[in-house]
C-alpha positions in Angstrom: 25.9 25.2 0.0 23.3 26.2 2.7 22.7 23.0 5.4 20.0 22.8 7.8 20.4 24.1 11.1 20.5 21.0 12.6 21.6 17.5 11.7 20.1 14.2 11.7 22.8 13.0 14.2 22.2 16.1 16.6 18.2 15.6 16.2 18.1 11.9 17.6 21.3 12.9 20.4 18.4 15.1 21.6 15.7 13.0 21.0 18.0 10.0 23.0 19.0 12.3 25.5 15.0 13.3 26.6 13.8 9.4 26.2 16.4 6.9 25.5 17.9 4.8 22.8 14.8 3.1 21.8 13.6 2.9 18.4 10.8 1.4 17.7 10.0 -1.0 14.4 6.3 -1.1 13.3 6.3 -4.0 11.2 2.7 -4.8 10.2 3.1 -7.9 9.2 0.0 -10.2 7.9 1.1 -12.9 10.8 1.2 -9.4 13.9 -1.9 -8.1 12.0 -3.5 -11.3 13.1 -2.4 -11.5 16.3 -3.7 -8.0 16.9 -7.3 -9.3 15.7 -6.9 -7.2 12.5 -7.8 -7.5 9.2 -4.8 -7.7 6.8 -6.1 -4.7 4.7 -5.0 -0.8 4.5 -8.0 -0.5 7.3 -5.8 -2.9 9.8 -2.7 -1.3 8.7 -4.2 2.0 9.4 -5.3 0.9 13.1 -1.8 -0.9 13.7 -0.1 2.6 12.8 -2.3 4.5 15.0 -1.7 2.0 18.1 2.0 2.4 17.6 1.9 6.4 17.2 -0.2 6.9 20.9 1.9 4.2 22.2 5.0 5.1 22.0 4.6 8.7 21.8 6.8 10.6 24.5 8.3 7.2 25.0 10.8 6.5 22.1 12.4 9.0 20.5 12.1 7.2 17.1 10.3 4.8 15.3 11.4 2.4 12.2 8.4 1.9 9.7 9.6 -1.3 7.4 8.3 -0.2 4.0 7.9 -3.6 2.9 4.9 -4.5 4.7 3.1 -1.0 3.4 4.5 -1.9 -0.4 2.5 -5.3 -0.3 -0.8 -3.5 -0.1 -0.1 -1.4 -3.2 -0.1 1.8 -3.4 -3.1 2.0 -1.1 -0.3 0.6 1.6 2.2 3.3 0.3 -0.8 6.2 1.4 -0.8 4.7 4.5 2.7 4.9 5.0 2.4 8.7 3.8 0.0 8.9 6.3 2.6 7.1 9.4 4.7 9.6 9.0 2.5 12.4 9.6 1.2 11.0 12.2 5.0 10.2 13.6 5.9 13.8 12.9 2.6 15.1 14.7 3.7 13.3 17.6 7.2 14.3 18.2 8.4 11.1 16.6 11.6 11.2 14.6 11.1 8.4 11.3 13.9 6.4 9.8 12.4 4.8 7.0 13.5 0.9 6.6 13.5 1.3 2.4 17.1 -0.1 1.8 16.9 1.5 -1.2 20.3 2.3 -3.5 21.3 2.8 -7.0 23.3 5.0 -9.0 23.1 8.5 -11.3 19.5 9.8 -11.6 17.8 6.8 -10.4 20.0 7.5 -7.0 18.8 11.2 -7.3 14.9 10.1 -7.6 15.2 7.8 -4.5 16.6 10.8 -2.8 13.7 12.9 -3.4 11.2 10.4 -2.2 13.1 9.7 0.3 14.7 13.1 2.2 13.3 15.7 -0.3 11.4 18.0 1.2 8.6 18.3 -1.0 7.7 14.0 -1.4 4.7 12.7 0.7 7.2 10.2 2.0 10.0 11.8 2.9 11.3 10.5 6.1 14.0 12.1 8.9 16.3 9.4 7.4 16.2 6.1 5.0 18.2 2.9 5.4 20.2 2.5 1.7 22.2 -0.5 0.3 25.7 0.6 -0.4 26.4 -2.4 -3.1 26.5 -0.1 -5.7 29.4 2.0 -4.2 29.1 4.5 -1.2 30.0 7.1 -3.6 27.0 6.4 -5.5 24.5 7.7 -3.1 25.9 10.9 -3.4 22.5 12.3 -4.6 20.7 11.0 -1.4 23.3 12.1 1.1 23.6 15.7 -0.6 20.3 16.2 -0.3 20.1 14.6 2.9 22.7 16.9 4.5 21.0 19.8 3.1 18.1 19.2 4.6 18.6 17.9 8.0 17.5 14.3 6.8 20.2 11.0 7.0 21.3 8.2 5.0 21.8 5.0 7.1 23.7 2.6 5.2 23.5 -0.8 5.8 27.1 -2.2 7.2 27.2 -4.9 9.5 23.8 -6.2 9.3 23.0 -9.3 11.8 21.4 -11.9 9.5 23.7 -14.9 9.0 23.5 -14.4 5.1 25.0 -11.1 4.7 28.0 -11.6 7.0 30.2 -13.7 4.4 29.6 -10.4 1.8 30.2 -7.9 4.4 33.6 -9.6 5.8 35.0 -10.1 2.5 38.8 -8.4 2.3 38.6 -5.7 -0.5 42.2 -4.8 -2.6 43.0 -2.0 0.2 43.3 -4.9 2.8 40.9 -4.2 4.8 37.2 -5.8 4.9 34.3 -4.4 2.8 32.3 -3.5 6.3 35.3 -1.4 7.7 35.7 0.3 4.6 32.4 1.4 4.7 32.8 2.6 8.1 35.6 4.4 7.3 34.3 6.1 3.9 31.1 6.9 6.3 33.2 8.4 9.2 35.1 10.3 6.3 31.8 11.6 5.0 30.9 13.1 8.4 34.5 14.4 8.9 34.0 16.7 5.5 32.7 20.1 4.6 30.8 18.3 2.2 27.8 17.4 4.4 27.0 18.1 7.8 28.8 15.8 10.5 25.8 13.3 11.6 24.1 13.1 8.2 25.4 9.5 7.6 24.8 6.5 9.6 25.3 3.2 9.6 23.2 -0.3 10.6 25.0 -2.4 13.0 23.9 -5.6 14.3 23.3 -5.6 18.5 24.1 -9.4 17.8 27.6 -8.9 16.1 30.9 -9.0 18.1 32.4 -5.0 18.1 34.0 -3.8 14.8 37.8 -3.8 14.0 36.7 -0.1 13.1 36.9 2.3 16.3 32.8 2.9 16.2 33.5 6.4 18.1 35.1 8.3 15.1 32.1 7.1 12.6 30.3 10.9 13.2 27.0 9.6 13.2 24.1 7.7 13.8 24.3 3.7 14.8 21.1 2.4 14.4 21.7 -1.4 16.0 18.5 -3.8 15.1 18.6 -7.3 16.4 17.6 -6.3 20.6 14.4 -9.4 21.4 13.6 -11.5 19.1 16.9 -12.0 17.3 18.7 -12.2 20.8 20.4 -9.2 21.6 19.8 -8.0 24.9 19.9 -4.5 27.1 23.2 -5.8 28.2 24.2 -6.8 24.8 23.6 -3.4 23.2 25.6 -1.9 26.2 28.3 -3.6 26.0 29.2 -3.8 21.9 28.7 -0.1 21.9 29.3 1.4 25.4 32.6 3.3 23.5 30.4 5.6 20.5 29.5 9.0 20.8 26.9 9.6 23.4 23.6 9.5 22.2 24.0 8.2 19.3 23.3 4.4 19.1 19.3 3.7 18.3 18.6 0.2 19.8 15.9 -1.2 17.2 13.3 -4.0 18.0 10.3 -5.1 16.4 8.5 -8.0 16.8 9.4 -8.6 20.3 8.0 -5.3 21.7 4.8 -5.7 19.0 4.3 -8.6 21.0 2.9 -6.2 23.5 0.1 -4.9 22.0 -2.6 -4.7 20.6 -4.0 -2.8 24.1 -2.3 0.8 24.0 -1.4 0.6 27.7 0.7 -2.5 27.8 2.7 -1.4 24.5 3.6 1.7 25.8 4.4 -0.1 29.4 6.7 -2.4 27.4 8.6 0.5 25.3 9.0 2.6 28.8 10.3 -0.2 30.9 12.6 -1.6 27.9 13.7 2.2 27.2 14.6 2.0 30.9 16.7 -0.6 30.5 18.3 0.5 28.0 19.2 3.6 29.5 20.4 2.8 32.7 23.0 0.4 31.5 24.3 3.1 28.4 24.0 6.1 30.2 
């Protein structure tokens, strides 16, 4: 099997190494529409997309579209998000799109060509995925994935309260279902099966470190929860100051949306939080 040249891992390490471990989240939400003076239509959502875009490009080396907030608009929203990621990839901007999608057989095989394939209108440089079905039932989207330079991103340790009681649950092998996931993920990477990087994982900035030794996963950690949900700079430092360099993707949202509308100030805020973030990882 023929991979890409590069992987999704080594793409953001270089992409982190020129700008720093900040990904952005555009979330247009109706209540952040609002506060932007928008009108909660595919016309505001098109406006909030382009703010983000100029913003932050040249400042972050990624940015986190959650598909949710396109999906309630219809498919007039989904266009839109077609649209994002052009824009995105126009800029220099690498896309991880916040789907959480997961399923099994075919169905697993048609997420993956929306998704990562290269010939969908939404294909993304990587996709968040639910792994309740089985890790080894998103072999479709991480094949394809690895063959095309895209990644899977699996939520793991996730930071709402809700999920944690699911995710710390002791399977039959002893061990929890979130570090057996990060170990059939760093397994993944280790194969000949894919190329090493292709499969992430979502870790909470809020969460205590894993039992699992987070420097032999072999890819990307995208950590969500920095702002709003109380994870700071420091925070993010210091829960994952021993992975691989480069490859932790601090996520905020609505804390840095806060900034805008004005173009000036939300780029100000992603530079000087970028900056932060930097100096205390690097």
């Amino acid at each position: 099997m023929e991979f890409a040249p590069q992987s999704f891992a080594r793409r953001v390490a270089d992409a982190v190494k020129r700008m720093g471990p900040l990904c952005g989240g555009v979330d247009p939400s109706s209540g952040l529409l609002k506060a932007w003076g928008l009108s909660d239509d595919v016309t505001g959502l098109r406006t909030f997309c382009q703010i983000c875009v100029e913003a932050w490009s040249g400042v972050v080396p990624v940015i986190k579209p959650q598909v949710a907030f396109f999906e309630r608009h219809g498919s007039a929203g989904m266009a839109e998000l077609e649209r994002l990621i052009v824009l995105a990839h126009q800029a220099d901007l690498i896309v991880i799109a916040d789907a959480k999608r997961g399923d099994i057989d075919s169905t697993a095989a048609a997420y993956a060509d929306a998704w990562v394939g290269p010939e969908s209108p939404l294909a993304a440089d990587a996709v968040t995925v639910h792994p309740y079905l089985g890790l080894a039932a998103l072999a479709p989207m991480v094949t394809l994935a690895g063959r095309t330079g895209r990644g899977v991103i699996v939520v793991t340790r996730s930071s709402n309260p809700q999920g944690r009681d699911l995710q710390q649950a002791i399977t039959a092998s002893g061990l929890s279902v979130e570090e057996s996931l990060l170990a059939e993920i760093a397994a993944l990477n280790g194969s000949a099966e894919i190329p090493s990087g292709t499969v992430g994982a979502v870790i909470g900035a809020t969460l205590k470190p894993a039992a699992f030794p987070l420097s032999q996963l072999g890819g990307v950690i995208l950590a969500p929860g920095l702002g709003a949900q109380g994870a700071s700079p420091a925070d993010v430092a210091a829960r994952f100051g021993d992975c691989a360099p480069d490859s932790v993707l601090a996520s905020t949202s609505r804390s840095l949306l806060a900034a805008g509308p004005e173009i000036a100030q939300l780029r100000q805020a992603a530079s000087d939080l970028s900056k932060d973030l930097s100096s205390l990882m690097g």
